[in-house]
DSSP file (Angstrom, degrees, kcal/mol; ACC not computed):
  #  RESIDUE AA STRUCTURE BP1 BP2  ACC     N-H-->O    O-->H-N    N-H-->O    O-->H-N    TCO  KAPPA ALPHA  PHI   PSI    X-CA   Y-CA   Z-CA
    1    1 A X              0   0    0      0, 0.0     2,-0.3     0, 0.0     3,-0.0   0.000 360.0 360.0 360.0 154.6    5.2  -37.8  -29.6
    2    2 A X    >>  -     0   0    0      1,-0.1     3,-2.2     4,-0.0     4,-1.0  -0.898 360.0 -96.7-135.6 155.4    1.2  -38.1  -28.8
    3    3 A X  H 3> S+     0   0    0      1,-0.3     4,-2.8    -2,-0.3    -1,-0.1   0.676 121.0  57.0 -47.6 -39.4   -0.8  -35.4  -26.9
    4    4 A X  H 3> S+     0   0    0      1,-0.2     4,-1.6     2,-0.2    -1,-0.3   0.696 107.3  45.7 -84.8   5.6   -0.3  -37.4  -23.6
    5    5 A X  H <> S+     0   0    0     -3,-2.2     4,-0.9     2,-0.2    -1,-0.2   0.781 108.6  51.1 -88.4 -27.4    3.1  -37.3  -23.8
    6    6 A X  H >X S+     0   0    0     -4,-1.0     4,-2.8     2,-0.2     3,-1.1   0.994 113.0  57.9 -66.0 -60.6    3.4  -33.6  -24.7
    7    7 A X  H >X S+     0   0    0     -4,-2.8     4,-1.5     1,-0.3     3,-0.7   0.911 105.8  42.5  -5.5 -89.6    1.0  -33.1  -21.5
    8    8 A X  H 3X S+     0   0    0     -4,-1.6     4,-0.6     1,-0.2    -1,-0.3   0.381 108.2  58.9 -89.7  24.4    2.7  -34.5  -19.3
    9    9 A X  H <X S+     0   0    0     -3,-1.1     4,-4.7    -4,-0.9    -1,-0.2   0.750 110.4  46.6 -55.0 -63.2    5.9  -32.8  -20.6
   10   10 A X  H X< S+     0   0    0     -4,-2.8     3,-0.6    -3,-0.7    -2,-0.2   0.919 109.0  51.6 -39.6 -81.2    4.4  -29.4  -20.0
   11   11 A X  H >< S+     0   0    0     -4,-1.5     3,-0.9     1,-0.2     4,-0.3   0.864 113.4  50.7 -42.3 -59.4    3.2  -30.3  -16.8
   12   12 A X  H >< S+     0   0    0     -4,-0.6     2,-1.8     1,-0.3     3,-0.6   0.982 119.7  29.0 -24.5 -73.2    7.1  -31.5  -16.0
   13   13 A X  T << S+     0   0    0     -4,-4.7    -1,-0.3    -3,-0.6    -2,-0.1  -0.552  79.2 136.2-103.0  90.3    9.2  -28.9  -16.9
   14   14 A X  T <  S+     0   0    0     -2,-1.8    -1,-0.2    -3,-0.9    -2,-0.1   0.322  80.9  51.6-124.9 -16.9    5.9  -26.2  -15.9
   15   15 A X  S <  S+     0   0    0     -3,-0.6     2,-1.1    -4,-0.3    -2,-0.1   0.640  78.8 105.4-105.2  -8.4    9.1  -24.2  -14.1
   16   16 A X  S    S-     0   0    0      1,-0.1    -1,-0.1     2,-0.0    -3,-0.0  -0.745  76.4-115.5 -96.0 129.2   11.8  -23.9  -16.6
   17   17 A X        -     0   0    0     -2,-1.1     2,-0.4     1,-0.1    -1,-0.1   0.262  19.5-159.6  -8.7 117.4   12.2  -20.3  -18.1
   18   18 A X        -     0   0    0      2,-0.0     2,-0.5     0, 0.0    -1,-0.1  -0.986  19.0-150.6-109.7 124.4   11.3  -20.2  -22.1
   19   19 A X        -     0   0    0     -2,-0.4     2,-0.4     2,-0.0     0, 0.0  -0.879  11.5-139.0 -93.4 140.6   13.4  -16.7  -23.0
   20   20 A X        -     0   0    0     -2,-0.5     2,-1.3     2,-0.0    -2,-0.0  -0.942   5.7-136.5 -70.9 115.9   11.4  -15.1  -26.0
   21   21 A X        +     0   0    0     -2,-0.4     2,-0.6     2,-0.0    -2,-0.0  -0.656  48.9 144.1 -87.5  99.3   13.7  -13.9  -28.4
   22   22 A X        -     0   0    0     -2,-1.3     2,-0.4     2,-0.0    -2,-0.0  -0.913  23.9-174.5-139.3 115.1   11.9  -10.3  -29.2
   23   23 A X        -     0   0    0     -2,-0.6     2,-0.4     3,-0.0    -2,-0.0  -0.963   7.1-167.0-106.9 137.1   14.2   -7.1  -29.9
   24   24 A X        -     0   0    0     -2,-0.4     2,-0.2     1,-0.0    -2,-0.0  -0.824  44.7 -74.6-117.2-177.9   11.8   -3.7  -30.3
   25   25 A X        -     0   0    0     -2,-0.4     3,-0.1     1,-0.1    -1,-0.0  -0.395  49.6-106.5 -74.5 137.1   14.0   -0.5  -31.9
   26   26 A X        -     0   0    0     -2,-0.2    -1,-0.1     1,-0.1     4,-0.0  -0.176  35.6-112.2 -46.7 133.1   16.4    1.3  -29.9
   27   27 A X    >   -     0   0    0      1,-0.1     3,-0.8     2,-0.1    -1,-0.1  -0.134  16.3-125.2 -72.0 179.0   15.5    4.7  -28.8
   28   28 A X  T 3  S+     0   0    0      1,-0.2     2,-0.5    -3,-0.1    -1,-0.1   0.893 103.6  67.6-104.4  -3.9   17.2    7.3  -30.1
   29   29 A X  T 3   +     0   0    0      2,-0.0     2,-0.8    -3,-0.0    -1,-0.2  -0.072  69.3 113.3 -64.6  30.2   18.2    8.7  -26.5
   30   30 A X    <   -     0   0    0     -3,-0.8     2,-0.6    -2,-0.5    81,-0.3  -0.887  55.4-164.8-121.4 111.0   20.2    5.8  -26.0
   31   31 A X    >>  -     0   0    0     -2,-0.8     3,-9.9     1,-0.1     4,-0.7  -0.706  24.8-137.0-107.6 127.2   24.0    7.3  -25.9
   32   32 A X  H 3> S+     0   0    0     -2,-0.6     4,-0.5     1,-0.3    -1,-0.1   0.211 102.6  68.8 -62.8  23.7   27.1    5.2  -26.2
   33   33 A X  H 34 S+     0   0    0      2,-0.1    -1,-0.3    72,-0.0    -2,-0.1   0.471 103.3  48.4 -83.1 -15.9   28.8    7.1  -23.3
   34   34 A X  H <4 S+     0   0    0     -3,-9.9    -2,-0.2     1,-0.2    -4,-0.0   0.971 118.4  38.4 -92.2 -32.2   26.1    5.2  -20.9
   35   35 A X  H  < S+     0   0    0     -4,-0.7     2,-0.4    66,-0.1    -1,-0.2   0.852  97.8  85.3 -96.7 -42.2   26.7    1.6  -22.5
   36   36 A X  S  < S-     0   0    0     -4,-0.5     4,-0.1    65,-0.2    -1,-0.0  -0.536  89.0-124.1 -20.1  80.0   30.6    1.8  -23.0
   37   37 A X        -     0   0    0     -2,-0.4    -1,-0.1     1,-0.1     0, 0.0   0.465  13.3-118.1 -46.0-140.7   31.7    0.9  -20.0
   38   38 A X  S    S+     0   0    0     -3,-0.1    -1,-0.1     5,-0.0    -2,-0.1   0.587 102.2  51.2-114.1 -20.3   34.1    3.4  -18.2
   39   39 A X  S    S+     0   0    0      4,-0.1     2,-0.8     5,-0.0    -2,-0.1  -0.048  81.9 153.2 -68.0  14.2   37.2    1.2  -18.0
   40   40 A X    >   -     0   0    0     -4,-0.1     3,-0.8     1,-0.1     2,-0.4  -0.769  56.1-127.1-146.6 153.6   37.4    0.3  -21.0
   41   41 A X  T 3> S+     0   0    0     -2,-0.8     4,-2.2     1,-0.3     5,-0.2  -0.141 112.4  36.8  40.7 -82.4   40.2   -0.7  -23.2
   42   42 A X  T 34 S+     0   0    0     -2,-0.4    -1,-0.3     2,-0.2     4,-0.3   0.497 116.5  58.8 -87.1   8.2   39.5    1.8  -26.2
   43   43 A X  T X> S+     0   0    0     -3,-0.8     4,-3.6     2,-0.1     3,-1.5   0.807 106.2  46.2 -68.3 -49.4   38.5    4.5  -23.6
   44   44 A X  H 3> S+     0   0    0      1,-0.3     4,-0.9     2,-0.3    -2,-0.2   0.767 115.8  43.6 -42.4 -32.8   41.6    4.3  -22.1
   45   45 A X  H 3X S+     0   0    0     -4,-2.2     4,-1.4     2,-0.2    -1,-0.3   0.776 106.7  58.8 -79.3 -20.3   43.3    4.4  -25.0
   46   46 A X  H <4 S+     0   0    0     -3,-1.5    -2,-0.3    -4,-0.3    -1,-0.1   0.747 113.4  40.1 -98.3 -27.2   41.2    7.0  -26.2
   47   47 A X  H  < S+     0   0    0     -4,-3.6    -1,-0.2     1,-0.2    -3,-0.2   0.917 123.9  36.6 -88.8 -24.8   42.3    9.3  -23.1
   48   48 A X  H  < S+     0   0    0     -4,-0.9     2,-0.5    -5,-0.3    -2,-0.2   0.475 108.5  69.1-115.6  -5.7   46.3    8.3  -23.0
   49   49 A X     <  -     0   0    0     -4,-1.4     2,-0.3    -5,-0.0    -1,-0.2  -0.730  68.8-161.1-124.0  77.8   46.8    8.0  -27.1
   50   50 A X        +     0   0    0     -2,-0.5     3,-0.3     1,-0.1    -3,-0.0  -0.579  12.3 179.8 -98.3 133.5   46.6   11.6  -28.9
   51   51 A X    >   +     0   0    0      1,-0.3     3,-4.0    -2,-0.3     4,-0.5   0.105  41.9 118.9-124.3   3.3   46.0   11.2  -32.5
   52   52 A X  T >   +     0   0    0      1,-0.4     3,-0.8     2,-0.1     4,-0.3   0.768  60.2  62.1 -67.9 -11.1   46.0   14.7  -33.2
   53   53 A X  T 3> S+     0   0    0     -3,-0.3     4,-0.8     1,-0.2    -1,-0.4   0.160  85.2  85.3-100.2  36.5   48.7   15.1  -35.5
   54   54 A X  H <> S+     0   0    0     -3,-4.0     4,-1.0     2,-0.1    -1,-0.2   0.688  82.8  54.4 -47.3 -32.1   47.0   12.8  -38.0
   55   55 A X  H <4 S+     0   0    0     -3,-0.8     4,-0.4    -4,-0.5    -2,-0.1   0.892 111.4  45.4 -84.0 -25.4   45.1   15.2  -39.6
   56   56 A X  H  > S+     0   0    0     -4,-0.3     4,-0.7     2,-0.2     3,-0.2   0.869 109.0  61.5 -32.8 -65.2   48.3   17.5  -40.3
   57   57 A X  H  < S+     0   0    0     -4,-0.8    -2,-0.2     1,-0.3    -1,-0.2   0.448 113.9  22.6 -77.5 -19.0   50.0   14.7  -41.4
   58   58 A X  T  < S+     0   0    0     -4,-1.0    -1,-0.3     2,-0.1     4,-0.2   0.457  84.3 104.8-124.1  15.7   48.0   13.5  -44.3
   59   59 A X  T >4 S+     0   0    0     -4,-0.4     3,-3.8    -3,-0.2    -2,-0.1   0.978  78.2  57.2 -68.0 -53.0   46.3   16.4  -45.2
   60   60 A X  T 3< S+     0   0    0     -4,-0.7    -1,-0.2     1,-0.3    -2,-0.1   0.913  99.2  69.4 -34.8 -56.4   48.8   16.9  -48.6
   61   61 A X  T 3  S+     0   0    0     -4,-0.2    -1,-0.3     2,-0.0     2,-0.3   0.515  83.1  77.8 -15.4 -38.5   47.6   13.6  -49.4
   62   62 A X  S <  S-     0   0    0     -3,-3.8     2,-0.2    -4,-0.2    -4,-0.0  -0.773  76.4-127.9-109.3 154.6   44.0   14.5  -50.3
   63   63 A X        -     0   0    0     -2,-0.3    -2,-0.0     2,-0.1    -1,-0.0  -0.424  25.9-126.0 -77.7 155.2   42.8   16.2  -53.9
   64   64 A X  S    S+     0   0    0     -2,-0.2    -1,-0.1     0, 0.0     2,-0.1   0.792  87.4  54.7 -64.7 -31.8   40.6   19.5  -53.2
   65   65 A X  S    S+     0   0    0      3,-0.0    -2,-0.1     0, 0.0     0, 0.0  -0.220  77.8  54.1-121.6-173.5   37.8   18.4  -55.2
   66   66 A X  S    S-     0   0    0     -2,-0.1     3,-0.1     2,-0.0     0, 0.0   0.125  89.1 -23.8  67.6-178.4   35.5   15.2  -55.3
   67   67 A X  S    S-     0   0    0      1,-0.1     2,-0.3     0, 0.0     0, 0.0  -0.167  79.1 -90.9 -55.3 166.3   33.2   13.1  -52.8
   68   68 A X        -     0   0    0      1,-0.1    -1,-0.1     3,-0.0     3,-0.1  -0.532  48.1-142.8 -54.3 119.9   34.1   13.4  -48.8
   69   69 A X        -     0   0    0     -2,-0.3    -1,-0.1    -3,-0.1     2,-0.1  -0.222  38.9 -63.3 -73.6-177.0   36.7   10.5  -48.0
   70   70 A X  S    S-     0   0    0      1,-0.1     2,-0.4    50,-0.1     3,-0.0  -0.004  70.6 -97.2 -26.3 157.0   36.9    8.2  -44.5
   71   71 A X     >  -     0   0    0     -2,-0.1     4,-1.5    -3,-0.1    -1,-0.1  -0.818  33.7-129.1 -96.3 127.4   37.8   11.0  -41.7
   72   72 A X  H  > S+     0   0    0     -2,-0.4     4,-1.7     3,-0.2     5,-0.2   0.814 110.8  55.4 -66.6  -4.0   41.4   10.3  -41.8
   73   73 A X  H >> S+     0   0    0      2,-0.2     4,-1.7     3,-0.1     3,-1.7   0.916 106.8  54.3 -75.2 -94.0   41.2   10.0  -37.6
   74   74 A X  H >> S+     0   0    0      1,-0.3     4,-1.5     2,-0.2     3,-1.4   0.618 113.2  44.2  11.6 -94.7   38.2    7.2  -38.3
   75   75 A X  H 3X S+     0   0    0     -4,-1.5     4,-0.9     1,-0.3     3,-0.4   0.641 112.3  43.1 -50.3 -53.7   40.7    5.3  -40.4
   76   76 A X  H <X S+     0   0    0     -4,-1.7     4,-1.2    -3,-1.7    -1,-0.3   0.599 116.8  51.4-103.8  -9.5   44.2    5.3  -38.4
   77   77 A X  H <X S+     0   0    0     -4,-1.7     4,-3.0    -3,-1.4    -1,-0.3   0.932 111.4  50.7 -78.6 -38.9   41.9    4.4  -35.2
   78   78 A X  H  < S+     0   0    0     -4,-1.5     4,-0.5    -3,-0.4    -2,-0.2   0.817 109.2  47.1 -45.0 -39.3   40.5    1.5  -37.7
   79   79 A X  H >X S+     0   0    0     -4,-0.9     3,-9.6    -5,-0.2     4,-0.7   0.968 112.0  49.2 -72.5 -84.3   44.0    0.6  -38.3
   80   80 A X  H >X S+     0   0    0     -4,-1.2     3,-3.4     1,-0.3     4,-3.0   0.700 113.0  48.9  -5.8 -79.4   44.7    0.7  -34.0
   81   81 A X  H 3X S+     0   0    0     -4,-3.0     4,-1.1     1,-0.3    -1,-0.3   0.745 111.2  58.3 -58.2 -16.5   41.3   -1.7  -33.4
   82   82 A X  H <>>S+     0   0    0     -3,-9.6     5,-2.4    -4,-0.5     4,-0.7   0.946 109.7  36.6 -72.6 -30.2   43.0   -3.9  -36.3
   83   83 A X  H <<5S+     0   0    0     -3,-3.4    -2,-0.2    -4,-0.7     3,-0.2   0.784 118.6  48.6 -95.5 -21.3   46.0   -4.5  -34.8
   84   84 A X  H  <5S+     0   0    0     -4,-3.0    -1,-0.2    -5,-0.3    -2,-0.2   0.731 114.3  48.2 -81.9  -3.8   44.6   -4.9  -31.2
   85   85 A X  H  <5S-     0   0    0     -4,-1.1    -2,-0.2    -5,-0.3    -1,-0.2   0.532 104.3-128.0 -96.7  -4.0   41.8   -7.2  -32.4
   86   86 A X  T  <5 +     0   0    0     -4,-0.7     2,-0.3     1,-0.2    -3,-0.2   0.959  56.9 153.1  36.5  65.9   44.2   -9.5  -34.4
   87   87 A X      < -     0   0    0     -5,-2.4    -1,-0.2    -6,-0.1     3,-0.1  -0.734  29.8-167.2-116.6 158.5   41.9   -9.0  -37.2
   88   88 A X        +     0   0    0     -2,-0.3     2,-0.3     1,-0.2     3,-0.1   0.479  57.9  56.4-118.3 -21.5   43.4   -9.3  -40.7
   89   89 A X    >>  -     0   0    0      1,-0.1     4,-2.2    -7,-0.0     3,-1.2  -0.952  68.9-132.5-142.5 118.4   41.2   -8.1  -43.0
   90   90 A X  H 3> S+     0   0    0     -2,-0.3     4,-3.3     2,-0.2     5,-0.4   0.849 112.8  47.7 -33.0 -56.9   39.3   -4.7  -43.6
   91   91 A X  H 3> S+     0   0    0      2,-0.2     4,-1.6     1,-0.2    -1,-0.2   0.917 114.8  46.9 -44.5 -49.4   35.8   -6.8  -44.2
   92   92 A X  H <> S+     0   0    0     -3,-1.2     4,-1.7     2,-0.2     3,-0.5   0.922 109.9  53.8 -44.8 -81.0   36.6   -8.7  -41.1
   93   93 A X  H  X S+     0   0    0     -4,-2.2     4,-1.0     1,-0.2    -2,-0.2   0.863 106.0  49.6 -42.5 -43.1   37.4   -5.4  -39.2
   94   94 A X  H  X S+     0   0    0     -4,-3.3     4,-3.7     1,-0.2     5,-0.3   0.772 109.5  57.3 -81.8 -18.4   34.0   -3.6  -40.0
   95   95 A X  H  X S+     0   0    0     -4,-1.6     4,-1.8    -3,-0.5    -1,-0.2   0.983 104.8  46.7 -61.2 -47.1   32.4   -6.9  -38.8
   96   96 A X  H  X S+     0   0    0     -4,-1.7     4,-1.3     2,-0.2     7,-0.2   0.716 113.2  56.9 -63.9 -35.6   34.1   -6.5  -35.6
   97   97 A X  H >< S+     0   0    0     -4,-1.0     3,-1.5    -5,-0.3     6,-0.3   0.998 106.0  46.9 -59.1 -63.6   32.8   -2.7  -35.8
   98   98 A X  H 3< S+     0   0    0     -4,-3.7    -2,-0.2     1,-0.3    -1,-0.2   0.813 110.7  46.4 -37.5 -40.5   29.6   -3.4  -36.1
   99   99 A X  H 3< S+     0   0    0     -4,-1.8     2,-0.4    -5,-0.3    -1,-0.3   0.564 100.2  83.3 -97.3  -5.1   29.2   -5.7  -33.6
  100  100 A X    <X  -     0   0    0     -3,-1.5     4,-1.2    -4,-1.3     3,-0.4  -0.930  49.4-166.9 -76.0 113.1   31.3   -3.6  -30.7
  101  101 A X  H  > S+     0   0    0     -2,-0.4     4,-1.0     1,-0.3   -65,-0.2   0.804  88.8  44.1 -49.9 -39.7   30.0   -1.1  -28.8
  102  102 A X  H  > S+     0   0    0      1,-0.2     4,-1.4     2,-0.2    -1,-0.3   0.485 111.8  54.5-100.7  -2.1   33.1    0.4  -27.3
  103  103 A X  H  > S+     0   0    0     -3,-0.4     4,-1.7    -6,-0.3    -1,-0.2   0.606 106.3  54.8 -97.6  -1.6   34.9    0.2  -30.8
  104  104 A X  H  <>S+     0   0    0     -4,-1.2     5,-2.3    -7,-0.2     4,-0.4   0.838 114.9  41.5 -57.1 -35.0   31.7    2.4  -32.4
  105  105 A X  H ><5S+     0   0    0     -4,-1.0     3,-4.4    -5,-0.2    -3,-0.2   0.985 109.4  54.9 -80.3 -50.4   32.5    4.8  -29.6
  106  106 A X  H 3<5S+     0   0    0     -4,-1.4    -1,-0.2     1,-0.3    -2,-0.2   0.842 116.1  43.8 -21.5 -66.3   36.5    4.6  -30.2
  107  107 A X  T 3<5S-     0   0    0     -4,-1.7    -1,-0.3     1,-0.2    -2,-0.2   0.497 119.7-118.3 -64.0  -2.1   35.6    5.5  -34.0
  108  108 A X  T < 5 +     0   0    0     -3,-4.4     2,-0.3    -4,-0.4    -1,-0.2   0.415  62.6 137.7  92.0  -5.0   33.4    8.0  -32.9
  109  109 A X      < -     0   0    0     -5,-2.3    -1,-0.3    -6,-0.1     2,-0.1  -0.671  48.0-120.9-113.9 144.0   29.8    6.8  -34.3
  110  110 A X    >   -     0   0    0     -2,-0.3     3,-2.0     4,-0.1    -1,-0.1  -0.252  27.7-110.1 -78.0 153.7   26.7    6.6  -33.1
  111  111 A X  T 3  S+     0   0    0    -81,-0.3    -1,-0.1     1,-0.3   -85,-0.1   0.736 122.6  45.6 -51.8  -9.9   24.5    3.2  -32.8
  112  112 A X  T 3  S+     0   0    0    -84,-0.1     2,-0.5     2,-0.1    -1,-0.3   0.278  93.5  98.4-134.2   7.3   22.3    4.7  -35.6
  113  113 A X  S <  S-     0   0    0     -3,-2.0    -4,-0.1     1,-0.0     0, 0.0  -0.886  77.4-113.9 -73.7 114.1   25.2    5.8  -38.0
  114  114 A X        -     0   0    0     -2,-0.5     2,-0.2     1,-0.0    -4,-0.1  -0.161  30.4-134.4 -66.4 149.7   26.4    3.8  -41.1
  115  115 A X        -     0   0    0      1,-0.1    -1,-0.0    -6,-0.1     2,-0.0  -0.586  37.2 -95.3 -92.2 165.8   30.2    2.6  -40.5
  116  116 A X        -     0   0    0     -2,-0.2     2,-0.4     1,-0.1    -1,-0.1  -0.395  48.5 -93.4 -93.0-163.5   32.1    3.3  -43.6
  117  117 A X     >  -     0   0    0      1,-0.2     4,-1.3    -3,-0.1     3,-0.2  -0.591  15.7-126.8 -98.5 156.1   32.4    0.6  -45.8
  118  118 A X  H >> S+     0   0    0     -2,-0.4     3,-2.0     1,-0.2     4,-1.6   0.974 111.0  63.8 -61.1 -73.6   35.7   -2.3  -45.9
  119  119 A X  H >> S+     0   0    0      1,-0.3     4,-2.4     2,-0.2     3,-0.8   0.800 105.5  47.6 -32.3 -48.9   36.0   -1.4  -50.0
  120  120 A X  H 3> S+     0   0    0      1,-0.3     4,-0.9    -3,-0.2    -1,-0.3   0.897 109.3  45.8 -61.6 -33.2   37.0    2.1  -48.8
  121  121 A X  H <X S+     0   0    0     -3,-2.0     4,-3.0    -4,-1.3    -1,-0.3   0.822 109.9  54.6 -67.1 -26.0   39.4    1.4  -46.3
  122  122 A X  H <X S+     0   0    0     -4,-1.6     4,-1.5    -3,-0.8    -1,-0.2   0.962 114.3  45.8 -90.9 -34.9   41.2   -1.1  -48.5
  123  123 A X  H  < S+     0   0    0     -4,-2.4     4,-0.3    -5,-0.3    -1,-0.3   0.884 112.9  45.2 -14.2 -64.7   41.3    1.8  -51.0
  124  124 A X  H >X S+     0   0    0     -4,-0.9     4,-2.9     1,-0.3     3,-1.2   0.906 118.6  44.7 -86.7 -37.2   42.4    4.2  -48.7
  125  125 A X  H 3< S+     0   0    0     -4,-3.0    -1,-0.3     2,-0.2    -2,-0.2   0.636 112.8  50.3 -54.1 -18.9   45.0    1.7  -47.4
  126  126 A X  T 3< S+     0   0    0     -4,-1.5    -1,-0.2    -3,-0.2    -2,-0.2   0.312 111.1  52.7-100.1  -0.4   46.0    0.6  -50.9
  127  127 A X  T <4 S+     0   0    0     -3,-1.2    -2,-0.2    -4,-0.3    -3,-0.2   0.730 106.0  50.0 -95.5 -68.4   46.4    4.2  -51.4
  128  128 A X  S  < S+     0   0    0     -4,-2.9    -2,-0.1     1,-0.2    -3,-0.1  -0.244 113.8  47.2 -77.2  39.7   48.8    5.0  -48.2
  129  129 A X              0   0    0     -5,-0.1    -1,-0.2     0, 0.0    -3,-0.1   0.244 360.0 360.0-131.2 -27.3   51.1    2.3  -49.1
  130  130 A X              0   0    0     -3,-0.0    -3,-0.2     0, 0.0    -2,-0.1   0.256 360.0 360.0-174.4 360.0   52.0    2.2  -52.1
């Protein structure tokens, strides 16, 4: 294309919208009660689906000693968002984490928190199963 055609290109489309794509960093006053909406899905589960005897219930299950696991609550909610996303695969699930707001908040974690990682879950799963 030569300059006068580029010209009068500008000049043409001199009214459609160019979006910049520019992200700057999140503050850290930004809380995922405000962005979540309030109707939804995994709050609503989160108010009507009480998880509390998880922690009870697998506590024989962990050794006393060694590194801090997965929260087992974290994990059996992981399990929940798998089978309501149709997701299939732990890797696959933490993608789905990342990139959802309202399943950060299910799991409890903040925008600025590491999620844990797929090798652990498939541990922990490969662990409670057999």
């Amino acid at each position: 294309m030569n300059r006068s055609q580029t010209s009068r290109r500008r000049r043409r489309n001199a009214m459609m919208g160019t979006k910049i794509r520019s992200f700057a960093p999140l503050p850290r006053n930004i809380s995922l009660e405000e962005l979540v909406p309030k109707d939804n899905f995994y709050r609503r589960l989160e108010e009507r689906l009480d998880l509390s005897f998880v922690r009870d219930l697998v506590e024989p299950l962990y050794a006393r000693g060694g590194r801090p696991s997965v929260d087992p609550m974290v994990f059996f909610r992981l399990q929940l968002v798998m089978f309501f996303e149709g997701v299939r695969s732990e890797r696959e699930l933490m993608r789905v984490a990342a990139d959802r707001l309202s399943v950060r908040w299910y799991l409890g974690y903040d925008l600025h928190e590491p999620l844990p990682d797929h090798p652990s879950l498939t541990r922990i799963s490969g662990t409670a199963t057999g």
